[in-house]
Structure formats: structure tokens, C-alpha cells
N, C-alpha and C positions, 0 to 999 in steps of 0.2 A: 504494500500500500504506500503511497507516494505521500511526503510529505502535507500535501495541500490537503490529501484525501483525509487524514489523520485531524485535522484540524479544523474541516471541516463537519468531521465525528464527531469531536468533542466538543465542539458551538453547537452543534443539534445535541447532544446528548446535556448540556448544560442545561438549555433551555428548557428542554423539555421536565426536567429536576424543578428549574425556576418556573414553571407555570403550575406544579402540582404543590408547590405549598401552600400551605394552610395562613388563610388569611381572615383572622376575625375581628369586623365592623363591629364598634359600639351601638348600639340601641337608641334608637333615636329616641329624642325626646319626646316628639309626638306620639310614637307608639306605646311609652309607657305611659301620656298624657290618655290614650286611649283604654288602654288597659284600665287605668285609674275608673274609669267611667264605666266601664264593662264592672267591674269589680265592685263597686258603687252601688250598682242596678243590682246587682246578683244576691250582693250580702242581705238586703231586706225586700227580697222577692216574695211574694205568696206570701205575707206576713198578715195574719188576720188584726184590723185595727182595733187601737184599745175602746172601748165605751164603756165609761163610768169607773167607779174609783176600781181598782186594784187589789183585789186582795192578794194574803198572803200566799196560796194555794193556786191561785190562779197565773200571779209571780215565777213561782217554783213553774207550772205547768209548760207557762212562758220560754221557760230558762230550759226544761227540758227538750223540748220540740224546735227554737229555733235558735239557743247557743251554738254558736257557733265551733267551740272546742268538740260539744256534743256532737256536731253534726262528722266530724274530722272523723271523731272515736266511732259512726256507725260504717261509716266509708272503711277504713281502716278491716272492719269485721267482714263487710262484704269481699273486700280486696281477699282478706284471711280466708275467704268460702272458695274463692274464685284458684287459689291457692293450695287447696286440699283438694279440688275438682281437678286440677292439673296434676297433683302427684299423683292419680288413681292411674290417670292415662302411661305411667311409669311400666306398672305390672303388666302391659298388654307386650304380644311379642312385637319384636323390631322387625318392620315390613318396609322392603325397597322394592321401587318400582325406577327402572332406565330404561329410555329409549333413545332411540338417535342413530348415524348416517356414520360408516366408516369409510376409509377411503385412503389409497398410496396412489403416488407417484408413477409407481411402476409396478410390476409384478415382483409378489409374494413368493420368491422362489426358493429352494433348498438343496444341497446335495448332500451324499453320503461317503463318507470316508472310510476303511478298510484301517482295523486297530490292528492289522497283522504286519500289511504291507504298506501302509501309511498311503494308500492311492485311489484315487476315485472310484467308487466299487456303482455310483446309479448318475446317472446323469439329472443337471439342474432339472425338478418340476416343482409343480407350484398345487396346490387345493384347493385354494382361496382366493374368490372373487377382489378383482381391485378396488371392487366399490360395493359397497352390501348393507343391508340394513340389521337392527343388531335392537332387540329387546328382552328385558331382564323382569322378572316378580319374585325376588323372595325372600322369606319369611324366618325370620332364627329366634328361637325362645329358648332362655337359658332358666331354668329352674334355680339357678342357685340367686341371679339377677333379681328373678318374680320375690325371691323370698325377703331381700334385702329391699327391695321397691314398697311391697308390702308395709315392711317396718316403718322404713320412712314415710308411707302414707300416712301410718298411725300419728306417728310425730306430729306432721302436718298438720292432721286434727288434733292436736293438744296446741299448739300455736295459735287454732284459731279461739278454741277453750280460753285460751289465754286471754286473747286479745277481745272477750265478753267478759273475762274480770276485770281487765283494766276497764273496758267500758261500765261498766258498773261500777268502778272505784270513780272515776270524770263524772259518773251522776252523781253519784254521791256528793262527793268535794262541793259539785254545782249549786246543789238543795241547800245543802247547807252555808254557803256560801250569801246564797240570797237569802236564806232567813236572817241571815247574818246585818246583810245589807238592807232587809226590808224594814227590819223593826230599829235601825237607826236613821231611818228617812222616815217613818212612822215619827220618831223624837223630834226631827227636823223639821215635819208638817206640822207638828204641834207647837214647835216654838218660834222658828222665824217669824213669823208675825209677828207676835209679842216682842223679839226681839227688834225688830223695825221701828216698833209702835214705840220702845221705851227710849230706840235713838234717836225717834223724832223731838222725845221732850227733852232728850238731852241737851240737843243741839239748839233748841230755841232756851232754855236756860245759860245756853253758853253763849249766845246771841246777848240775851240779855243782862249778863255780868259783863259784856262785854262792852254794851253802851252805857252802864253805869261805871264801869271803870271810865270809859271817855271821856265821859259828862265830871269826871272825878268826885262820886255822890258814894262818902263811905270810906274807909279804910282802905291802900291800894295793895298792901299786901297781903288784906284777906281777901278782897276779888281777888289774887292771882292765885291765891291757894284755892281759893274756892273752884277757878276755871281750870286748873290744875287736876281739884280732883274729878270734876264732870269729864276731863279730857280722858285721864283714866280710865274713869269708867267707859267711856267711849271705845277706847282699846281693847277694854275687857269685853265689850258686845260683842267688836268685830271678830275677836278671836273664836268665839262661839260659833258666831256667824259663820265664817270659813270651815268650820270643822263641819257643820254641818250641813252646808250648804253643798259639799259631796256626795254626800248618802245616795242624793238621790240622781245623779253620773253616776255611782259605781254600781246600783243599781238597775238603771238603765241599757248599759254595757253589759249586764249579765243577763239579761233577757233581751238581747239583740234590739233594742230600741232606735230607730238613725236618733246621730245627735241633734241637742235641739226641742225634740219630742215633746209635750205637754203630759207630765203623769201625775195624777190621782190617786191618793190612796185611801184604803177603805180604813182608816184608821178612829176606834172609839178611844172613848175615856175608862174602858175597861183595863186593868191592871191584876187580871187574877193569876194567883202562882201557879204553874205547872207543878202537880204533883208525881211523883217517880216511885210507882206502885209495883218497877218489880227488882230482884235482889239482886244484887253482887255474883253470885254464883250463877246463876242463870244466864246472866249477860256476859261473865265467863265464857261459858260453855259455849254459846252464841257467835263470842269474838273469833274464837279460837276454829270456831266451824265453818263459818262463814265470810271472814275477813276476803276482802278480795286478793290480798298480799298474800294470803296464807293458801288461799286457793289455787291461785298462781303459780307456789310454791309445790304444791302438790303437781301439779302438770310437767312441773319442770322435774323434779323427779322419776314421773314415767317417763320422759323422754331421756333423762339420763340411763332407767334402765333399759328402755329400748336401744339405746348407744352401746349396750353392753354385748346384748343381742347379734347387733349387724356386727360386731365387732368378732364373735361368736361365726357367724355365717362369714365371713369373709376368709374364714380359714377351712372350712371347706369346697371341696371338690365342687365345680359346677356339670349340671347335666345338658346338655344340648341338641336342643333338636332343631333342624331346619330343612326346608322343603319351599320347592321354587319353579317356575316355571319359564322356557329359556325360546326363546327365535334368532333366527338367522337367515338372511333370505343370501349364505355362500351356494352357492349353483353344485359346488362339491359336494355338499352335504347329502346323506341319504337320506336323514331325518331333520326334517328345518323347525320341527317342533319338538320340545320335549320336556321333560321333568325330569328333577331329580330331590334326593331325599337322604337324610341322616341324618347319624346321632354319634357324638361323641362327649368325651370329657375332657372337660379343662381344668385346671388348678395353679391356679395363682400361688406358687411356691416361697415368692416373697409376702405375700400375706399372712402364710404359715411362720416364719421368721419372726413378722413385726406383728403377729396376732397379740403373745403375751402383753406385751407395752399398748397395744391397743384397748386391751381388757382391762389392764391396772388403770390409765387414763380415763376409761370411760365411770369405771368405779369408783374414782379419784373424787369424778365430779361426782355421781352419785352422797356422797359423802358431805362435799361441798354445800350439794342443796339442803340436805335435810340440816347440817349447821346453822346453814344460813334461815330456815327454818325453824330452829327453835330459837334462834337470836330473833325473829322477826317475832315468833309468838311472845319473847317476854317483853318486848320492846309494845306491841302491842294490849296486853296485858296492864303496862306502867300505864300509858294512853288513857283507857278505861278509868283505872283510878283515879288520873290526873286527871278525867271532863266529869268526874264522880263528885269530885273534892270541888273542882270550881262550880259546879252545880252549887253544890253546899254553900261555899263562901258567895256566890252570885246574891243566893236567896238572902243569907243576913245582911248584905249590903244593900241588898234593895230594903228589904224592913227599915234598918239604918237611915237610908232616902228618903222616906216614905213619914218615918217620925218627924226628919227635919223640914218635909216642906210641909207637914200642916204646922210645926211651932215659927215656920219663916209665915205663912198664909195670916196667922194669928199677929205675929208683929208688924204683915203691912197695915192688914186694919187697923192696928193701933193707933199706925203714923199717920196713915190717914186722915183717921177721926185728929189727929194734935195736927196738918198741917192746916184744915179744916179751920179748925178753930186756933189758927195764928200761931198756934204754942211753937212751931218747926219752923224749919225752912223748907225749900224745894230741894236742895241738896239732900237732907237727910233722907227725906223722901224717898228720894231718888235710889240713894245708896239702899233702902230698903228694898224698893222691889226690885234692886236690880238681883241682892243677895239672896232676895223667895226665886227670880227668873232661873237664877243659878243654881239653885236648890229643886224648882222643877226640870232641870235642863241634868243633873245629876241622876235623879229620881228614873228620870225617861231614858238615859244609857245605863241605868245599872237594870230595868227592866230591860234593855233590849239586848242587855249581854246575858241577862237571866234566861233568856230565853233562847238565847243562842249556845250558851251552857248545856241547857236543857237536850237542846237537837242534839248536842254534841254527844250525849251521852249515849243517844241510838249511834249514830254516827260511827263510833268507837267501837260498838258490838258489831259493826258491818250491817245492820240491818239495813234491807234494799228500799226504801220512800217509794216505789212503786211494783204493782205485782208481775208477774211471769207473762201475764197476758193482759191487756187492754182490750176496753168491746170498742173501741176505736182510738184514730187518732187525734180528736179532735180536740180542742184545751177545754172545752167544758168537762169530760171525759178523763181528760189526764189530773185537774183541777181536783176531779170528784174522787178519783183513786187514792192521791195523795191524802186528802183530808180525810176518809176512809181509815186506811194506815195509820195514820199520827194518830188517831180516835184510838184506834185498835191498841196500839203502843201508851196513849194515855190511862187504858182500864185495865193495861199490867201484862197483853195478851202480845206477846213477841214472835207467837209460834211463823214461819214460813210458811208460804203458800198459802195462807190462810188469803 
């Protein structure tokens, strides 16, 4: 090859290198601008709209059917279905089908040599068409493969086992999550108001120490204490305010609400204690059966010892059958159709080798899990206790709340009745109801942690806030389930399935 030719090889062979790299464009902006808006539309699709306040049940219902995490966790389970449907197609035998066009250049030819005399003993011929068509069907099933395929089916279905406890651990979390969040936007609808109302008199009292300072009518360094301390208390509103004025975002967010949304809640002036009518040992037993973590735990175990299994099977011999059907349109041929069939065995001899270590490893983890197993039951166990105990402490601190706002209720009337008849000021006043606001504003988070305590204490036992089966999906339906459940769970009755 001549210089020139050489190098014009290696310019085409250059290029042709240079045109098959990989070249990745960033994302335009408009197309994630589009995205945004596809994704926008999608998130509160089919969202049935709120009418009239909210309740708790209906909340929860809300958060089931169109959270969004929940919605991840049943996709997930489908995928996990979709996923066990494919490993079944594993155990089937391995079936090829080829067709297609042969074809040389020239003829297929042969001769034969003489191992005696080293010399041509048949002259060049040939059997085989230059051009011929050429199709394949067949079929090989290894017994020892179906056995191994099988196991790993089984696996597969504990994956997807799995992947309905985590889904069940994501409701759970979610229910409680919103009662969580409902009964302190419950607090917030009760007092913003009042809160508003009391920094409206603030602010026109600070108006007005402020045009008496001007006018300089009075002492200037009790007006500036004086507006000093309304500014305080001003601070002190807003702090409330802010705290509260989330409840009902983070709320909203959990039952997929767009932002923005107008929500109502069905909130009374009822403040009755949940009582916890069933025992310590019972909801033991409950935790420890039902936990989704602990259930989990269990599956992963059978799949450890089905790991032990294939591990088992792989050091055996496999059995093999295969059967097939052949064409060839060579003009040699006598038979341009045909079949064939057999059986033999194979055995993967390095299997036999690294079987032991495959067995200790798969036992290994065996081990592993059930460890991890009873670390998780005493871990869960502590939990129990510890939503037991703040149940307890919730309760006495609401009592606690409850003493001081009817003794703070008592001393605004007092101040009233003295500002009424001159004896006060507006400051004092002021500082009064703002220490009753505070004192209901206490009262109404130590009920909504009571209450949240209270859920927690199911929660803890693993018990499921919804049954096995729904007569629909509808939120009135799902609404009525719930509150069903928590009834059940209020008159002591925890049994499953019920």
C-alpha cells in the first residue's frame, strides 16, 4: 500500500471514530419549562374538591388516596407484580427460532488426503448449495435450571411481600402524620383570630402612647416602657402566629392540596381525653406480629433460606433435554427436513468447588437477618413504651393546660371588670388576655399532641388504620373505614381483620 493510500486510511478511519462519539446536549430550558407544567397538571388530576369543613377522617382519607408518596408506594407494588410475572417466564424451556439466507462467493468444495501416502486419495467436490436457505426451532430444558428459576420465583414473591409492608409502613407514617398535622391546624383555626383581634388592640394602644408621648402629656419614660412593653407583647403574638400559621401548609401538603387552596376544618370546642382501654401485653404481642419492619424481616429470611437452596442446587448435576426442528433448502441434501432430539448431562464442576462458600454465605446472611430481627423487635418494643409513656405524660399536661386556662379565663374577667371601672390600664389588660391567649394556645397543643400520642400508641403496635378490603374507593368510603377502626381500637378491640 502506497504511502498516500495509508493516509488516506487513516483520515477515513479517524473520522469515522470522530463522528461516532457521544455527544450530550443540555436540556433546554423550555423543555423543563414544559415539563414543569405537565407535572403541575398531573400532580392534582382527578382530585375530588373539598366542600365544607374537613374533618379528621376525611383528612386521613384525603392523604390516603391522593398523597403523593402513597401513590409512589402502590406503583412500586404493581412494578413488584409485574416483576414476579416475569420471573415465572424463567422456569419455561429456552426456545430459539432462526431463519435466514446463506450464501459464498464461490463453491463449497473439499478434498481428501491419504494418512498413508500423504497424497490426494478423491478429487475437489462440493454438497453444498452456494446459496441456500437455512431455518432453525429449538427447544432445550434443563431441569436443574427449572429448579433454580423456580426458587428465584419464590424470592421474587417475597420482594413483592415486601414491598406491601413497606406500603403499609408509608400509610401508616401518613395517618399519623396528619392527625398529627390536623389537630394542630385545628389549634390554629381556633386561635388566629383571637390572635389578630388582640394585635389589633395592641397596635392602636401603641398608636396611642405614641401620640401622647408627642403631645408630651405624662411621664416620657413610662410611655416608652409602656410602648416597650405592648411592642413585646406584639413579638410575642407574632411568634405564635408563625408557629401556627403552618399547621395548616403542612397539612395541606399531606393530602395533596395545590398550594394556595382555601381549607376548613370541622373543628368543635370539644376536648374529650382518648381513653387506652387495652394492655401493655397485648399490644406487645400485636407489635411484635404485625410491625411492618418485623414482617419484612420475616420475608427476608425466607429469601435468605431460599439462597441457601439454589446454592444447594447449583452443585448439582443438571439434566437436559432438547428437541428441535431443522430446514435447508442444500439441493444435496436427501432430507431438507428434519428433527432431532436429546438428553444429556451437564455439571458445572466449579460450582461443586465454590458450593461450600456459597452455602456458608448464604447462611451467613441467614443469621444476619434474624439478628437484625431481634434488634429491630427490641428497638420496636422500646417505641411502644416510649408512645405509652408520652400518652401518659400528654394526658397530665393537658389536665395541667386545662387548670390554667380556666384560672387565666377567671383573671381576664377580673381585669376587665377593674379596666371597666378605671381601677387599670389598657396595658395591664392587655398583658392579661394576652397570658389567658397563651394559656388557650398551650391548652390546644398539649390536646393536639394528646392526641397524637394517643395515634401513636396504635401506630407503634403496627396496627393497619385501614382494613384488607374496601367496598370502594371512594373518600367517603375510605373516610368511613378509618373512623370504623379508630372506634374499634377506642373500645379496646385491636383484633385484625376485624
Amino acid at each position: 500500500m502506497s504511502r498516500a493510500s495509508r493516509i488516506f486510511a487513516v483520515s477515513v478511519l479517524a473520522l469515522a471514530v470522530t463522528g461516532c462519539a457521544v455527544k450530550t446536549q443540555p436540556i433546554d430550558r423550555s423543555v423543563s419549562e414544559q415539563r414543569a407544567r405537565a407535572d403541575l397538571a398531573s400532580m392534582f388530576k382527578g382530585q375530588e374538591a373539598l366542600h365544607g369543613p374537613l374533618t379528621l377522617h376525611q383528612a386521613m382519607a384525603r392523604a390516603v388516596k391522593y398523597n403523593l408518596e402513597a401513590r409512589l408506594k402502590i406503583m412500586e407494588e404493581a412494578l413488584a407484580q409485574r416483576q414476579v410475572d416475569l420471573a415465572t417466564f424463567d422456569m419455561l424451556p429456552r426456545m430459539a427460532l432462526s431463519a435466514g439466507y446463506a450464501g459464498r462467493s464461490n463453491v463449497s468444495a473439499s478434498s481428501s488426503q491419504s494418512v498413508l501416502t500423504n497424497t490426494q486419495s478423491l478429487e475437489p467436490s462440493t454438497s453444498q448449495d452456494r446459496d441456500r436457505d437455512v431455518a432453525d426451532l429449538t427447544m432445550v430444558w434443563n431441569v436443574l435450571d427449572f429448579g433454580v428459576s423456580y426458587v428465584s420465583a419464590k424470592q421474587q414473591g417475597d420482594q413483592r411481600l415486601i414491598v406491601q409492608e413497606r406500603r403499609r409502613k408509608v400509610v401508616q407514617t401518613i395517618i399519623q402524620d396528619v392527625r398529627s398535622a390536623y389537630w394542630r391546624a385545628v389549634a390554629a383555626e381556633r386561635l388566629l383570630k383571637q390572635i389578630d383581634a388582640l394585635m389589633v388592640r395592641v397596635e392602636q394602644a401603641r398608636d396611642n402612647s405614641q401620640r401622647m408621648g408627642d403631645q408630651r402629656i405624662g411621664d416620657p419614660i413610662q410611655a416608652l416602657n409602656y410602648q416597650r412593653s405592648l411592642i413585646e407583647a406584639t413579638r410575642q403574638l407574632e411568634e405564635q402566629r408563625r408557629a401556627l400559621s403552618l399547621a395548616k401548609t403542612e397539612l395541606g401538603a399531606l393530602i395533596n392540596l395545590p398550594p394556595g387552596s382555601e381549607l376548613t376544618l370541622a373543628a368543635t370546642d370539644d376536648y374529650s381525653v382518648p381513653e387506652l382501654k387495652v394492655g401493655l401485653e397485648a399490644l406487645e404481642q400485636q407489635a411484635l406480629a404485625t410491625r411492618p419492619e418485623l414482617r419484612e424481616q420475616d420475608y427476608q429470611a425466607r429469601i435468605s433460606a431460599a439462597e441457601v437452596r439454589k446454592s444447594m442446587l447449583r452443585m448439582l448435576p443438571g439434566l437436559e433435554f432438547s428437541a428441535g426442528g431443522h430446514y435447508d433448502s442444500n439441493s444435496f441434501l436427501t432430507n431438507q427436513h428434519w428433527a432431532d432430539y436429546g438428553v444429556k448431562v451437564t455439571w458445572n464442576l466449579f460450582n461443586v468447588l465454590s458450593g461450600p462458600a456459597s452455602i456458608d454465605v448464604a447462611k451467613a446472611g441467614e443469621q444476619v437477618v434474624e439478628a437484625r430481627r431481634q434488634a429491630m423487635s427490641m428497638a420496636i418494643l422500646a417505641q411502644l413504651y416510649v408512645a405509652n409513656a408520652n400518652y401518659n405524660e400528654a394526658r397530665r399536661q393537658f389536665a395541667t393546660s386545662q387548670q390554667l386556662v380556666a384560672l387565666d379565663q377567671q383573671i381576664v374577667e377580673q381585669l376587665r371588670n377593674r379596666h371597666q371601672a378605671q381601677g387599670i390600664g389598657e396595658l395591664e389588660l392587655i398583658q392579661g388576655e394576652l397570658n389567658a391567649l397563651q394559656a388557650d394556645l398551650r391548652r390546644d397543643l398539649a390536646y393536639a399532641e394528646l392526641r397524637n400520642s394517643y395515634g401513636q400508641v396504635f401506630a407503634s403496635a403496627g396496627l393497619d388504620p385501614l382494613p384488607q378490603t374496601l367496598p370502594s374507593g371512594e373518600l367517603a368510603d375510605i373516610a368511613q373505614a378509618l373512623g370504623n377502626n379508630e372506634a374499634r381500637w377506642q373500645r379496646g378491640d385491636i383484633a385484625p381483620g376485624s
